[in-house]
C-alpha positions as CSV (number, residue, x, y, z in Angstrom):
1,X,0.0,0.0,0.0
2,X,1.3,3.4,-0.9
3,X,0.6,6.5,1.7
4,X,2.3,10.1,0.5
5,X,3.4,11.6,3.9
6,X,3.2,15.6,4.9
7,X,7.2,16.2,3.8
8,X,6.6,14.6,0.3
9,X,8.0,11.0,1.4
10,X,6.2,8.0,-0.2
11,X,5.9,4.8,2.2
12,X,5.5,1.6,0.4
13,X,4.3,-1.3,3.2
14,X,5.7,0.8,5.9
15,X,9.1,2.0,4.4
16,X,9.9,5.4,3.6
17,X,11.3,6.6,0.6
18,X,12.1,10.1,0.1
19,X,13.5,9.2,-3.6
20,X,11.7,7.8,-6.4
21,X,13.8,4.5,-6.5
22,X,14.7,2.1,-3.7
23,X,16.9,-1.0,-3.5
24,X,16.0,-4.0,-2.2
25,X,18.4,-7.8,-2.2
26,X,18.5,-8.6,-5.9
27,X,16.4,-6.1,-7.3
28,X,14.6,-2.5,-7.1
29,X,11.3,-1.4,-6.4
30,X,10.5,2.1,-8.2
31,X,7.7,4.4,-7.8
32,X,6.6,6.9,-10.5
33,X,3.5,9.5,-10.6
34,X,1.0,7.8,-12.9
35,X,1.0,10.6,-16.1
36,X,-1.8,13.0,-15.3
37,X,-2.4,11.6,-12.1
38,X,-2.2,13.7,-8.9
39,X,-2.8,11.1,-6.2
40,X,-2.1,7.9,-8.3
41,X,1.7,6.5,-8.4
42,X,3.0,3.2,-10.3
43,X,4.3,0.7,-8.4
44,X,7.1,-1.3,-10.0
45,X,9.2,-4.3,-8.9
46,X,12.5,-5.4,-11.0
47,X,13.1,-8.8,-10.4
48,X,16.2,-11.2,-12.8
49,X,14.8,-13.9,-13.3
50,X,16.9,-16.3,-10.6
51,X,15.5,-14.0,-8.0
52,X,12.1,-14.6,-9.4
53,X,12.6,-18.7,-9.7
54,X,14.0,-18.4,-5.7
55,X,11.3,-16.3,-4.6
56,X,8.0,-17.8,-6.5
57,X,9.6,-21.5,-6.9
58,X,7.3,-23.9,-8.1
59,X,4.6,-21.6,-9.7
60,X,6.7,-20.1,-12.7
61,X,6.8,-21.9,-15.9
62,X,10.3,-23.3,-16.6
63,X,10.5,-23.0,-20.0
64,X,11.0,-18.9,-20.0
65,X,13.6,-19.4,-17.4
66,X,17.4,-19.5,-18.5
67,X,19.7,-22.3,-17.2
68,X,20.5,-20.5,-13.8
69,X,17.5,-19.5,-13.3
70,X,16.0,-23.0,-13.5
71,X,18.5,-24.4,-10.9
72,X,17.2,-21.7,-8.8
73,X,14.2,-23.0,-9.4
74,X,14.9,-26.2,-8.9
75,X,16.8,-25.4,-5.7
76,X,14.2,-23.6,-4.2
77,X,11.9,-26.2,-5.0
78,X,14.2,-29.0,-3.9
79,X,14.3,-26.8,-0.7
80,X,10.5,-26.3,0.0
81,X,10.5,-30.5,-0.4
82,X,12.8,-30.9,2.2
83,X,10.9,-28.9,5.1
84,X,7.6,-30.7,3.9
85,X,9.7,-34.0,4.4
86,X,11.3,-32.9,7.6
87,X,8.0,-30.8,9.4
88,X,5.9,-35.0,8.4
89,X,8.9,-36.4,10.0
90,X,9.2,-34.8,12.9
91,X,5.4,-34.5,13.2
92,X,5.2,-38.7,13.1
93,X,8.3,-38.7,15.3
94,X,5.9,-36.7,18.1
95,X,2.4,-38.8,17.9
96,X,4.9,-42.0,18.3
97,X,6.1,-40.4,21.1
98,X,2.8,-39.0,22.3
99,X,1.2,-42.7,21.9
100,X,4.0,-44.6,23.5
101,X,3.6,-42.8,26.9
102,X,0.3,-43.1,26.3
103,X,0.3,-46.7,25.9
104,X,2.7,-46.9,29.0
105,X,0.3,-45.4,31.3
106,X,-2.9,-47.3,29.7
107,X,-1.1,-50.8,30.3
108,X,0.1,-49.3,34.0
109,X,-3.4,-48.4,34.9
110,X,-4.6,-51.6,32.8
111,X,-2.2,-53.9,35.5
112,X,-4.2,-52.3,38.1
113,X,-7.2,-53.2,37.1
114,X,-8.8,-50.2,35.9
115,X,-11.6,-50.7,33.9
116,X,-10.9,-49.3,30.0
117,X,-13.6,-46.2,30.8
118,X,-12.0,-45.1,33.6
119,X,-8.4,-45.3,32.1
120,X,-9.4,-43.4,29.4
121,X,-10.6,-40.6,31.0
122,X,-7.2,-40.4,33.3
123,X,-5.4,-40.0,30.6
124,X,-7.5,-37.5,29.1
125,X,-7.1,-35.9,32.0
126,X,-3.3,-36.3,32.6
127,X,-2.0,-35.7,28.5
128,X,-4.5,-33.2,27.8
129,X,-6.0,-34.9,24.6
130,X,-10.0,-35.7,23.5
131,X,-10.5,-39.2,24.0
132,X,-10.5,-39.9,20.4
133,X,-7.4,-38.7,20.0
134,X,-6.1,-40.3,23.0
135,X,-7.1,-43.6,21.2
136,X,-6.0,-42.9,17.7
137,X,-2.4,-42.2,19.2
138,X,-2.3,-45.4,21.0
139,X,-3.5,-47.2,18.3
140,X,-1.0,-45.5,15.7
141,X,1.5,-46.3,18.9
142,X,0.7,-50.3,19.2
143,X,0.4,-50.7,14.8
144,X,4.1,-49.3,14.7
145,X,5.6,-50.6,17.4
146,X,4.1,-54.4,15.8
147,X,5.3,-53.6,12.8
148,X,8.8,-52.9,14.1
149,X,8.6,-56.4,16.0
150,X,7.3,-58.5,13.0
151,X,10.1,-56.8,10.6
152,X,12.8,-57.8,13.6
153,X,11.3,-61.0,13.9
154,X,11.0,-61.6,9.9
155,X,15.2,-60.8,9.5
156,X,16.1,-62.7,12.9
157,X,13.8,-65.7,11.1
158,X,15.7,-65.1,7.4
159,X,19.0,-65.4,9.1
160,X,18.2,-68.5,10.5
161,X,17.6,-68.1,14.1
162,X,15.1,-70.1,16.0
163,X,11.6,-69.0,17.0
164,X,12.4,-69.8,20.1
165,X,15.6,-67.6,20.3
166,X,13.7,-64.8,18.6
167,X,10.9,-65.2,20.7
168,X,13.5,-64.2,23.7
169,X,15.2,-61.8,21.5
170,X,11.9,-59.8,20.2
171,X,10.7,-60.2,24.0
172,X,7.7,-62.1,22.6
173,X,5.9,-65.9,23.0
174,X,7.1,-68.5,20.3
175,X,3.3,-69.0,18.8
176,X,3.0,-65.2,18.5
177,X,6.9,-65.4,16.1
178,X,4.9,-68.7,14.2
179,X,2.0,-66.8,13.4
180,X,4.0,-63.7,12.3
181,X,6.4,-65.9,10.3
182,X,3.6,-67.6,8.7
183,X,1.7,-64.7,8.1
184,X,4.6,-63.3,6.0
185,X,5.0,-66.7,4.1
186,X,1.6,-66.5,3.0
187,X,2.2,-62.9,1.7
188,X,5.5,-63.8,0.2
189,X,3.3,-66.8,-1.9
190,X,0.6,-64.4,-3.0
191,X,3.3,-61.7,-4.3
192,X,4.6,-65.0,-6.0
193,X,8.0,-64.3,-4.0
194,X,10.1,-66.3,-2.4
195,X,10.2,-66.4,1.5
């Protein structure tokens, strides 16, 4: 927004400029007095065009760019990728953490003998979470932490170790390493893989 002050200074989004030209990283913003305009000024922003591709990224079409401008692009795209990735990570990384206390305390209060209503609403209570929540986190929790143990289990079984060694390995009984081992097999033989 443009605003002309009482000494003649023009103030573009709270920057004064007492000239009609201003320089900015990379580029220049200029200001001119539309012709035959008395309140009306032009607003222009020079940008090259690896400025452009770093500051708009993805949204400008590649083809008008030159060479370095499309490894800015593709930088800055490369860049906005790797927050996404990293922000999901670290964002998983938290509800795993978030659910495994969670699940701590439910199995705690579980070994009490609690009823599931009343543990529920403790740890509502104590995490600060709906109860929906509460159990989507455990159950996010308990599905990873299985899949960890069947992947440990599957390796420990393809190197040749015995269920009953895994089963004390994986911290597990031996039926629950059979069914996981068979369960795998069967998936292996519908994939038409080898086990």
């Amino acid at each position: 927004m443009l605003t002309k002050r009482s000494n003649g200074a023009i103030c573009v989004e709270g920057f004064a400029m007492t000239s009609k030209q201003v320089n900015f990283t990379g580029g220049r913003i200029s200001i001119k007095r539309d012709v035959g305009a008395v309140t009306e000024y032009v607003l222009s922003i020079h940008l090259t065009q690896v400025e452009l591709a770093e500051l708009l990224g993805s949204v400008v079409n590649v083809r008008t760019l030159t060479t370095q401008a499309q490894r800015a692009q593709k930088r800055a795209i490369q860049k906005e990728e790797k927050a996404r990735k990293e922000a999901t990570d670290k964002q998983i990384s938290d509800f795993l953490e978030l659910g495994r206390a969670l699940v701590r305390d439910h199995d705690r209060h579980h070994a009490l003998g609690m009823p599931y209503g009343k543990i529920l609403r403790q740890l509502v209570r104590d995490y600060g979470v709906s109860q929906q929540r509460a159990v989507s986190l455990i159950t996010f929790a308990r599905k990873q932490d299985r899949q960890e143990r069947d992947s440990q289990i599957i390796n420990l079984f393809s190197e040749g170790i015995s269920k009953a060694e895994i089963a004390r390995n994986v911290g597990c009984s031996v039926p629950t390493v059979t069914n996981v081992i068979a369960v795998h097999e069967r998936r292996q033989l519908q994939l038409g893989g080898a086990k």
